[in-house]
N, C-alpha and C positions, 0 to 999 in steps of 0.2 A: 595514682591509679586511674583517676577519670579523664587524665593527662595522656597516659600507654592506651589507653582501652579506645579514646578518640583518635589516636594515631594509626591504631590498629589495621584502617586501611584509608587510603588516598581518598582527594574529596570527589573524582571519579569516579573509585570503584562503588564510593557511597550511594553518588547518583545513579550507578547504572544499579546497585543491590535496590535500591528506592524504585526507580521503573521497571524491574522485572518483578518486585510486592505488587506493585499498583497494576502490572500487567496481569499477574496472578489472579491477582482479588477482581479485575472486571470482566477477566476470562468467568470465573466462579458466579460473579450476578449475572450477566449471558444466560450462565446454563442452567442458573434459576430460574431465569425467567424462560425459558426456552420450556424448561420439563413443567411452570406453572401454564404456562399457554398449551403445551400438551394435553397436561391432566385435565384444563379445562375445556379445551378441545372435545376431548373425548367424552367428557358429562355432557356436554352440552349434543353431541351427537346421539347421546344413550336416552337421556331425557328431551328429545327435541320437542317430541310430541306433546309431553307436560310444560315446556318453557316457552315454547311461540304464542299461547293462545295466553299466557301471564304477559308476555312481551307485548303483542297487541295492545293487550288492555290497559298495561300501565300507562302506556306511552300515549295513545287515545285519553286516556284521563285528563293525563296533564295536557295536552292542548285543548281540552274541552272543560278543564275547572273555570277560565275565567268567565268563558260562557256562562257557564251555570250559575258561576257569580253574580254576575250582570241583570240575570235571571231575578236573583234574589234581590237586588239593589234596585232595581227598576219595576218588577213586577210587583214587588213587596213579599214574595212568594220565601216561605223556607224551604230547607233545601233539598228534601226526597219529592217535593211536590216540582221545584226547577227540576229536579232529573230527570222527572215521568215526563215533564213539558218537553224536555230537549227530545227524549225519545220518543213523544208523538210526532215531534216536528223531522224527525231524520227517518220515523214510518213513510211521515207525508212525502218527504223527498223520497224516499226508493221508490214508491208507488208512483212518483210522477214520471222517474228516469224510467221504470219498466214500460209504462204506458206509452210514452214519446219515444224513446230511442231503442229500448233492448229488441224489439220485435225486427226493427231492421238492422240492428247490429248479430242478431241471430240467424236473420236470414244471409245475411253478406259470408258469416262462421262456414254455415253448411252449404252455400254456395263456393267457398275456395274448398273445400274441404271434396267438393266433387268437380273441382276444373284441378286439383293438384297433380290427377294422372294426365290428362291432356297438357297444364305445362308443360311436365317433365319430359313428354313425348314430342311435344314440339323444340323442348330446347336439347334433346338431343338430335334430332332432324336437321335444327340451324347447326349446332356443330358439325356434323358429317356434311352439309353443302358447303359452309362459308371456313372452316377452320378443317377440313381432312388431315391436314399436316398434323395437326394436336391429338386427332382422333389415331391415327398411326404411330402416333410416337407411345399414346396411352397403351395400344393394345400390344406394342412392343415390350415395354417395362412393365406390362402383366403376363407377358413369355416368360420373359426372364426370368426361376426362379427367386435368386437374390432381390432383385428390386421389386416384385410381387410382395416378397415376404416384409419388405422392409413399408412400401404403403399401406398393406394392410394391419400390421403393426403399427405403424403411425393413427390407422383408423380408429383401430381398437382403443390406445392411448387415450384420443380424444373423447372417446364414447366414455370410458371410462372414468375422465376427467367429470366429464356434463353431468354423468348419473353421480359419480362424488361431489361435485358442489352443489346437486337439487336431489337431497337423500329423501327429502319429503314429497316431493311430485315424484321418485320413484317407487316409497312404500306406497304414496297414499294410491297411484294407479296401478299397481301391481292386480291387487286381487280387492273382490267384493269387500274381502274386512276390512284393508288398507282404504278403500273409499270411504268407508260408513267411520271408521275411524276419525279420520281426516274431518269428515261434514260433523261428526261430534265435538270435533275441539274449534271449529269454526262455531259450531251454535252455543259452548260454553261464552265464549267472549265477549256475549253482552251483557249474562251475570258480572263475569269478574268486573266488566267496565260497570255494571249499574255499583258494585259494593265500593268499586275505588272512589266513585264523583260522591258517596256519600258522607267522606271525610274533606273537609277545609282546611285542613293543616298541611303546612309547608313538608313534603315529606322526609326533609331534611333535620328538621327543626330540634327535633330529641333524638337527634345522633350523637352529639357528645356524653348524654346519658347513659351511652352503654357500650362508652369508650373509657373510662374511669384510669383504667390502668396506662392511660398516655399521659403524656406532660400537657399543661394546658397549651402552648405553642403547639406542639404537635397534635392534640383535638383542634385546635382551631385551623391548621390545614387542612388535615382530612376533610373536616365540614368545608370549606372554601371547596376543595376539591369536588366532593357531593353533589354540591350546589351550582357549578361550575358543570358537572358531567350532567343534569339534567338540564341548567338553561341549555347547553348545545343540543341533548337530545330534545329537548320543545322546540328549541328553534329551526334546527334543521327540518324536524320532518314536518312540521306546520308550512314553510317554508317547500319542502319539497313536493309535497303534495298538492298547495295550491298552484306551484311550477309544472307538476305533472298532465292535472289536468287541462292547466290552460295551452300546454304544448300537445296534449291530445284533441281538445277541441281543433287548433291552429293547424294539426297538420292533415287531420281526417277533412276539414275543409280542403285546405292545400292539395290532397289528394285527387278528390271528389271532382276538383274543377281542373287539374289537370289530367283528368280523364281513369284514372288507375281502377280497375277493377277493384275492390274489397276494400276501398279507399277507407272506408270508416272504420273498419277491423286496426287497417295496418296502422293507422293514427291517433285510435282511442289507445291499442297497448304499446305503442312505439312510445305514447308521453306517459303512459301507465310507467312504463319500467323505467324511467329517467328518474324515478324515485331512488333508486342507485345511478349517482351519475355516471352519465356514458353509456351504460348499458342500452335504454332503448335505441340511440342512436345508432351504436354497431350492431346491434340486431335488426333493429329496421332498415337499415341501408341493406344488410344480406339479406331483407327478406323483399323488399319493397323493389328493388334495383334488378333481381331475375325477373321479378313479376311483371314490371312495368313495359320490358325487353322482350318476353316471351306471352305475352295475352294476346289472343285475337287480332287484336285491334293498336297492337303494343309494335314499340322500334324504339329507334335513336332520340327521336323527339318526344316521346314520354319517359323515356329514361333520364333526357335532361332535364325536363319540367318538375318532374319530382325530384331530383337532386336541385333544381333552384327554389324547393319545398324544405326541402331541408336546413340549405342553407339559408334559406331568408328566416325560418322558425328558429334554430342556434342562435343568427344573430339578434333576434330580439328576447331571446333567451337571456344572452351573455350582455347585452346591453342595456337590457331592459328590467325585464322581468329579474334576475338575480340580481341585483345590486337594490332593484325595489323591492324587495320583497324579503330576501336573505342579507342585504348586506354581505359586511365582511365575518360573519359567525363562526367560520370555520380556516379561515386564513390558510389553507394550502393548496400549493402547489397543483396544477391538472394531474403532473404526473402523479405525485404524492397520490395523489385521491385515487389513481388506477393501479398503483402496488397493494396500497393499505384495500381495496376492493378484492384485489386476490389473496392478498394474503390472511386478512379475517376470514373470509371466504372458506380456505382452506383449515386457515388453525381453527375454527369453528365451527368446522365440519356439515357444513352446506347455505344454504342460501341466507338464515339470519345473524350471520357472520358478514353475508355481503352488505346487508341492508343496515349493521351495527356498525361497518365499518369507518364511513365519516366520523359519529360520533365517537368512539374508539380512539381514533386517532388523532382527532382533535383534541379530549381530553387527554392523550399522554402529550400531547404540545403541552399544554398549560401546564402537568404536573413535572414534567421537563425544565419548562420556564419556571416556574416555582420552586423546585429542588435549585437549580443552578443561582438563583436569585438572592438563596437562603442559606444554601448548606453548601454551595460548591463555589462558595467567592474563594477568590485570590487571598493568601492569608500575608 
């Protein structure tokens, strides 16, 4: 019988019955995980408001536990008394950044903020003298109405894109509630951050406690895994942030002496947002490169200057500062790093999808490499 029933079909049709199972079943995990990234998608957009100012704070914690650490081993200090100390000491700094730098980085805000109609007016004047050909071609394909409908649909698209990936800079500037809103869950987060620095425990440490119902192999991945998704998240944004500002310092100088108008604006948040990489980069180049072209006092030779601003700050970016500072933490790819940026982005339904995205990603490499390592060897 086990003799007819093996014969039953060729060792072909076996293999091909064997890979359309296996095609089935990874079709079926796909679309698990496509409708888990959905549904979490969509919590995470519904609760945004409750999950960012918890996100801040945890994530603050844990690069700010050793500190407090340090506090206690060196000061002698226990440890709500290290907290109050850390939090007098980052009063002292904001009062010292307000007093030194915010008054002219506020003045630089509402000074573009009142030369933005005069760019605009001078860089459509430079179009119409030096480029008329583009300016007729434009006013052409807005005759038409076919290609009319088709740019301003393209426009809309995008509009629509920018307000779905920043749903929080949309509610929170909509209306007076969406402000006060917004500035409440920014002034909760330094409770949540004083309650997290007042635990010392590994927060991973009694996760198998209340995993009972797995195998102990399999508790001991998940904790590896745990432990593994928060060293990347400490590292990265520890990592990112000291990257961010010293590329804000470097390029608001860089600016400043290559003559740029609001030079200290476009340099403090061009390295601010490099906290998602790439972002300040493509945003400061589209923002920095009309400006530089269209000021007063602006042309060709500060449009180069500050692209040699640019490019000299990346390179000691790439050369320097990431490999000292970051290492190799997150091992992927430029490209990698700018799908996994849109695509959290999106499955996460606004901007703390963009900024969760490295770590994200990074931790499904490991748990990737750890499945494959464990459970997908060659038998």
């Amino acid at each position: 019988m086990a003799d007819a029933g093996s014969s039953f079909f060729t060792p072909g049709q076996r293999r091909l019955i064997g890979f359309a199972l296996g095609f089935i079943a990874l079709l079926l995990i796909i679309s698990l995980l496509a409708v888990v990234v959905f549904v979490l998608g969509r919590l995470v957009g519904m609760f945004a408001h409750v999950l960012w100012p918890l996100a801040v704070a945890g994530i603050t914690a844990l690069m700010l536990r050793p500190v407090v650490g340090l506090l206690e081993r060196k000061a002698r200090l226990s440890r709500i008394p290290s907290v109050l100390v850390l939090y007098l000491a980052f009063v002292l700094l904001v009062v010292a950044v307000l007093l030194l730098f915010v008054p002219e980085l506020v003045r630089q805000i509402v000074d573009f903020v009142n030369a933005v109609p005069g760019l605009w007016q001078r860089a459509g004047t430079e179009l119409e003298e030096v480029y008329p050909a583009w300016v007729e071609l434009y006013n052409r394909a807005m005759a038409n109405e076919t290609l009319s409908g088709m740019i301003n649909g393209a426009v809309e698209q995008i509009r629509s894109f920018a307000m779905g990936v920043l749903p929080n800079l949309k509610s929170a500037g909509g209306t007076v509630v969406g402000v006060f809103g917004f500035v409440a869950n920014l002034a909760i987060v330094p409770v949540y951050l004083f309650f997290f620095l007042q635990s010392d425990d590994d927060p991973t440490r009694s996760l198998p406690e209340y995993l009972p119902f797995l195998k102990e192999d399999t508790r001991e991945d998940v904790t590896f895994l745990a432990r593994e998704f928060v060293g990347i998240v400490v590292a990265f944004f520890r990592g990112q942030l000291l990257i961010g500002l010293i590329m804000g310092v470097l390029l608001a100088l860089g600016f400043s002496l290559a003559g740029l108008e609001f030079g200290v604006v476009f340099g403090i948040f061009a390295g601010l947002l490099n906290i998602v990489p790439y972002l300040g980069t493509i945003l400061g180049l589209a923002a920095v490169l009309p400006t530089a072209y269209f000021q007063s006092d602006g042309g060709l030779l500060t449009v180069g200057l500050c692209l040699g601003v640019f490019i000299l700050v990346q390179m000691i970016e790439g050369y320097f500062l990431t490999p000292k500072i970051m290492g190799d933490q997150t091992g992927l790819h430029p490209v990698t790093i700018i799908i996994a940026i849109f695509f959290w982005g999106t499955a996460l339904n606004g901007i703390l999808g963009m900024i969760l995205a490295i770590p994200l990603t990074a931790f499904l490499v490991t748990a990737w490499r750890l499945a494959k390592r464990k459970y997908l060897r060659p038998v």
